[in-house]
Backbone as JSON Lines, residues from 0, in Angstrom:
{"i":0,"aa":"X","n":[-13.88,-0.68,-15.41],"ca":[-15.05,-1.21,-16.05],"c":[-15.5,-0.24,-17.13]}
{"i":1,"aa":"X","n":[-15.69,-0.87,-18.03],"ca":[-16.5,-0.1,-19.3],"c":[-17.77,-0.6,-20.09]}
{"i":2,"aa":"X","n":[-18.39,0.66,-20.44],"ca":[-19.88,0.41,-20.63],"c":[-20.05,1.41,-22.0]}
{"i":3,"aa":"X","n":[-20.9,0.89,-22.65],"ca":[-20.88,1.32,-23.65],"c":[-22.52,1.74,-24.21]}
{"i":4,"aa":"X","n":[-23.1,3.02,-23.93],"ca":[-24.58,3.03,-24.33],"c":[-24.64,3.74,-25.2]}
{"i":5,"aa":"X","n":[-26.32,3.59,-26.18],"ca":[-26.67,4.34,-27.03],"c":[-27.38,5.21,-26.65]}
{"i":6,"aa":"X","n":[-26.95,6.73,-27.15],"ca":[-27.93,7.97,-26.4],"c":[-28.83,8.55,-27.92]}
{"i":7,"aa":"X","n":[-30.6,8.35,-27.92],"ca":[-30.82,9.3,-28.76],"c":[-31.27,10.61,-28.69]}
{"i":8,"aa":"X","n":[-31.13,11.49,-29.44],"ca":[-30.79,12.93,-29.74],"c":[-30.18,13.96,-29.81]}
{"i":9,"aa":"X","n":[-28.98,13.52,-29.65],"ca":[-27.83,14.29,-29.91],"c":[-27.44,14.67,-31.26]}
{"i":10,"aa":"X","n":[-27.15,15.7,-31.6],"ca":[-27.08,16.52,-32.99],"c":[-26.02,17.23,-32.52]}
{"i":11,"aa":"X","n":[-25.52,17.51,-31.64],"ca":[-24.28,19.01,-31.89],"c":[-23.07,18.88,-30.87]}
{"i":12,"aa":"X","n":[-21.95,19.69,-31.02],"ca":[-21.37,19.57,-29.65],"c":[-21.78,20.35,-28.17]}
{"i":13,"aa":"X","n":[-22.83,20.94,-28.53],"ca":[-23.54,21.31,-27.21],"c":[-23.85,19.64,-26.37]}
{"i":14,"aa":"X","n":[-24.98,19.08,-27.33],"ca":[-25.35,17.97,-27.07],"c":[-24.01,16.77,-26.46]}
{"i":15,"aa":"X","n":[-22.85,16.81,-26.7],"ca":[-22.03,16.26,-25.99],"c":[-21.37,16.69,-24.92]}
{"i":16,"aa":"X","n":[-20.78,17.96,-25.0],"ca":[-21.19,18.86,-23.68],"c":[-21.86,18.19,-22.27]}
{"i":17,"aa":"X","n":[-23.24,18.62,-22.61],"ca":[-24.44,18.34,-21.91],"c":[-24.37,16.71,-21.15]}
{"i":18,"aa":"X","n":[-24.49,15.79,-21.84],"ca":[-24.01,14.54,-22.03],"c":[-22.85,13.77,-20.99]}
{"i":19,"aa":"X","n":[-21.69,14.95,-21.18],"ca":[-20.39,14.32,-20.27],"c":[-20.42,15.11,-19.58]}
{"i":20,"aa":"X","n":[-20.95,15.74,-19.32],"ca":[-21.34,16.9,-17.93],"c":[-22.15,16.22,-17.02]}
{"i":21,"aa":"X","n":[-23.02,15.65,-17.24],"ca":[-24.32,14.91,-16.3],"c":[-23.66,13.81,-16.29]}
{"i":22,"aa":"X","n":[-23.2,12.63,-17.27],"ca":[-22.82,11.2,-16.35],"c":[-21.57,11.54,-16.07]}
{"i":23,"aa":"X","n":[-20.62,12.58,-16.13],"ca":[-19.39,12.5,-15.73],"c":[-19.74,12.91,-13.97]}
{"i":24,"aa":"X","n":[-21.13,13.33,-13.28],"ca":[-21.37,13.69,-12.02],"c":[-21.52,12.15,-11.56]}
{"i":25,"aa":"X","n":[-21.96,11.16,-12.06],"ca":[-22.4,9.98,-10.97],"c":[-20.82,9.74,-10.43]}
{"i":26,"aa":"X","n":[-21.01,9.18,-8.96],"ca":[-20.15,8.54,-8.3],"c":[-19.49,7.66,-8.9]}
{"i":27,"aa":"X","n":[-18.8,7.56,-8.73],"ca":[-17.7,6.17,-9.73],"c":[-17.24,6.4,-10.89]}
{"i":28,"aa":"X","n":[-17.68,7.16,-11.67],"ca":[-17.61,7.45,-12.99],"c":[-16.11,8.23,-13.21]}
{"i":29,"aa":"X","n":[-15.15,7.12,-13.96],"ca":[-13.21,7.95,-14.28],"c":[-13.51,8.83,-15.49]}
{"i":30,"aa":"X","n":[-14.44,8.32,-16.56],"ca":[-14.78,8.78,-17.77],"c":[-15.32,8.63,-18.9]}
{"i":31,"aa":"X","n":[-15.81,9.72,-19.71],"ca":[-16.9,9.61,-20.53],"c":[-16.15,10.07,-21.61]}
{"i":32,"aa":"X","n":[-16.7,9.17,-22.59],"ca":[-16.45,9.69,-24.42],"c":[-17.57,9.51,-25.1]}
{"i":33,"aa":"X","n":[-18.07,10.4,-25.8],"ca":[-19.21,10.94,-26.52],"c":[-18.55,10.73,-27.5]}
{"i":34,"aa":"X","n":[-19.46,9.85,-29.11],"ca":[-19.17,10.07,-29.8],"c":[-20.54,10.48,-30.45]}
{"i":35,"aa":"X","n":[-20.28,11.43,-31.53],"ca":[-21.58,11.95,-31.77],"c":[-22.66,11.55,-33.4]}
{"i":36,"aa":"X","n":[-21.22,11.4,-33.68],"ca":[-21.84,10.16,-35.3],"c":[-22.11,8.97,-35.05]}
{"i":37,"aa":"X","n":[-21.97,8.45,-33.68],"ca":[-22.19,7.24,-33.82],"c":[-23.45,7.0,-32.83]}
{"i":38,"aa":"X","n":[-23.34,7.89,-31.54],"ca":[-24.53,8.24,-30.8],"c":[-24.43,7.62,-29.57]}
{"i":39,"aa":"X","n":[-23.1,7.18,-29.55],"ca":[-22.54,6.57,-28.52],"c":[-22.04,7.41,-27.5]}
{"i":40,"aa":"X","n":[-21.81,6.79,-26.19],"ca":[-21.68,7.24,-24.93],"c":[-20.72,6.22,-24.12]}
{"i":41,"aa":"X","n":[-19.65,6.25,-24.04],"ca":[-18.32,5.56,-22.89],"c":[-18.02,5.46,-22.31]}
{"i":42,"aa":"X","n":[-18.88,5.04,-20.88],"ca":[-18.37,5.36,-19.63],"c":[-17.58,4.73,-19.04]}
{"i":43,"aa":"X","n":[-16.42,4.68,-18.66],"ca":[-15.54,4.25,-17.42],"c":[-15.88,4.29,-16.19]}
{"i":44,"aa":"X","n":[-15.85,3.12,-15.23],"ca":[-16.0,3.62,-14.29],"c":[-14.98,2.79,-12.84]}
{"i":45,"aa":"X","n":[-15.24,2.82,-11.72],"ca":[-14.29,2.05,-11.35],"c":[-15.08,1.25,-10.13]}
{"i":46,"aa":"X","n":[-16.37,1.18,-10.37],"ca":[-17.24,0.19,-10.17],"c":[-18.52,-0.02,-11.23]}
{"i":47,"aa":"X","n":[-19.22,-1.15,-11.36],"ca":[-20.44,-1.29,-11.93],"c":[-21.43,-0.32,-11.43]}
{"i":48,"aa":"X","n":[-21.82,0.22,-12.68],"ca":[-22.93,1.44,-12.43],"c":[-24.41,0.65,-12.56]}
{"i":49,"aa":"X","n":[-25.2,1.34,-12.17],"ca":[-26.69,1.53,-12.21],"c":[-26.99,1.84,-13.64]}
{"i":50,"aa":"X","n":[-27.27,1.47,-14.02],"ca":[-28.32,1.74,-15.95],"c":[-28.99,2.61,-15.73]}
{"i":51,"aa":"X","n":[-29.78,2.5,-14.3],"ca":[-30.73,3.75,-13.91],"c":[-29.89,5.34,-13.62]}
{"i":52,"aa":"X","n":[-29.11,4.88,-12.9],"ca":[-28.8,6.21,-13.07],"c":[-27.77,7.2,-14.0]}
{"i":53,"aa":"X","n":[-27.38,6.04,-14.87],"ca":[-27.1,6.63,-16.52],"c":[-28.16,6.88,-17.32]}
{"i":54,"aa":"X","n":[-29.21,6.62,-17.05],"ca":[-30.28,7.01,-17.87],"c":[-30.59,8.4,-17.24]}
{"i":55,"aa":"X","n":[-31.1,8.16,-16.08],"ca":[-31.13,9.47,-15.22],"c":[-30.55,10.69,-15.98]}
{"i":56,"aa":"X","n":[-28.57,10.46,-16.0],"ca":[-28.31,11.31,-15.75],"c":[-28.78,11.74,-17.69]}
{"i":57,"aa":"X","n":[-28.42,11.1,-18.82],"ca":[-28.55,10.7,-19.59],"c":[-30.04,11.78,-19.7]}
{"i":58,"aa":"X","n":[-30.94,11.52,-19.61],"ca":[-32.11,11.99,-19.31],"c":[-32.49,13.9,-18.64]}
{"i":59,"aa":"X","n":[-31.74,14.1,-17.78],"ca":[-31.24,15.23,-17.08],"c":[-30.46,16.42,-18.12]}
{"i":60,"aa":"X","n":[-29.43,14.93,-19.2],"ca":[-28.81,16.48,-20.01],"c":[-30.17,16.86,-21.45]}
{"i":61,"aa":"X","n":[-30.97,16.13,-21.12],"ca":[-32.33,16.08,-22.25],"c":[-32.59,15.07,-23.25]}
{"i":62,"aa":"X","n":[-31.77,14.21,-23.29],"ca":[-31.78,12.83,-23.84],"c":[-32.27,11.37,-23.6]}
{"i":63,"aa":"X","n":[-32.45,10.63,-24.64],"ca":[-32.45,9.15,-24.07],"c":[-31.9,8.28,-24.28]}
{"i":64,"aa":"X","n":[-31.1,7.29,-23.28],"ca":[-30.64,6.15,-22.98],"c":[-31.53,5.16,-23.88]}
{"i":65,"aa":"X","n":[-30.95,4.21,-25.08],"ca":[-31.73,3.9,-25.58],"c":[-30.9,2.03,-25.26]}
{"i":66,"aa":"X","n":[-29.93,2.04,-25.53],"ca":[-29.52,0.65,-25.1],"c":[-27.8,0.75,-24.37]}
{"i":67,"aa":"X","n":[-27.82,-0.39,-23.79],"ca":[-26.47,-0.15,-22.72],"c":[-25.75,-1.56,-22.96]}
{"i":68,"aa":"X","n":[-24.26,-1.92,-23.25],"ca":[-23.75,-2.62,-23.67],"c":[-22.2,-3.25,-23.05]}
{"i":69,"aa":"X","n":[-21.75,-3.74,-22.7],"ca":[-20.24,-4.17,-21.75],"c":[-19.56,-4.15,-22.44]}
């Protein structure tokens, strides 16, 4: 399964870092691609995730989950 959200405030590769460090921790999650010009976020996973807790984690690396997409 793939999901596709918009994260705002990311500016650097710290900020992606940060980013695939925190949703690459939720359960289920095979993988994350950060892209950073576009502000996008890629998660794989190998069940349907929670929005909440991509925002969470999303939220945790200092950011916000601004829209989430299939």
């Amino acid at each position: 399964m793939e999901t596709v959200y918009t994260v705002k405030g990311m500016t650097c590769g710290h900020c992606v870092s940060s980013v695939s460090a925190e949703v690459g921790k939720i359960d289920g999650v095979t993988g994350v691609q950060v892209d950073l010009a576009s502000g996008t976020v890629t998660v794989t996973s190998s069940s349907t995730l929670a929005q909440s807790a991509v925002a969470a984690a999303v939220d945790e690396a200092g950011y916000e989950l601004t829209e989430a997409r299939s």
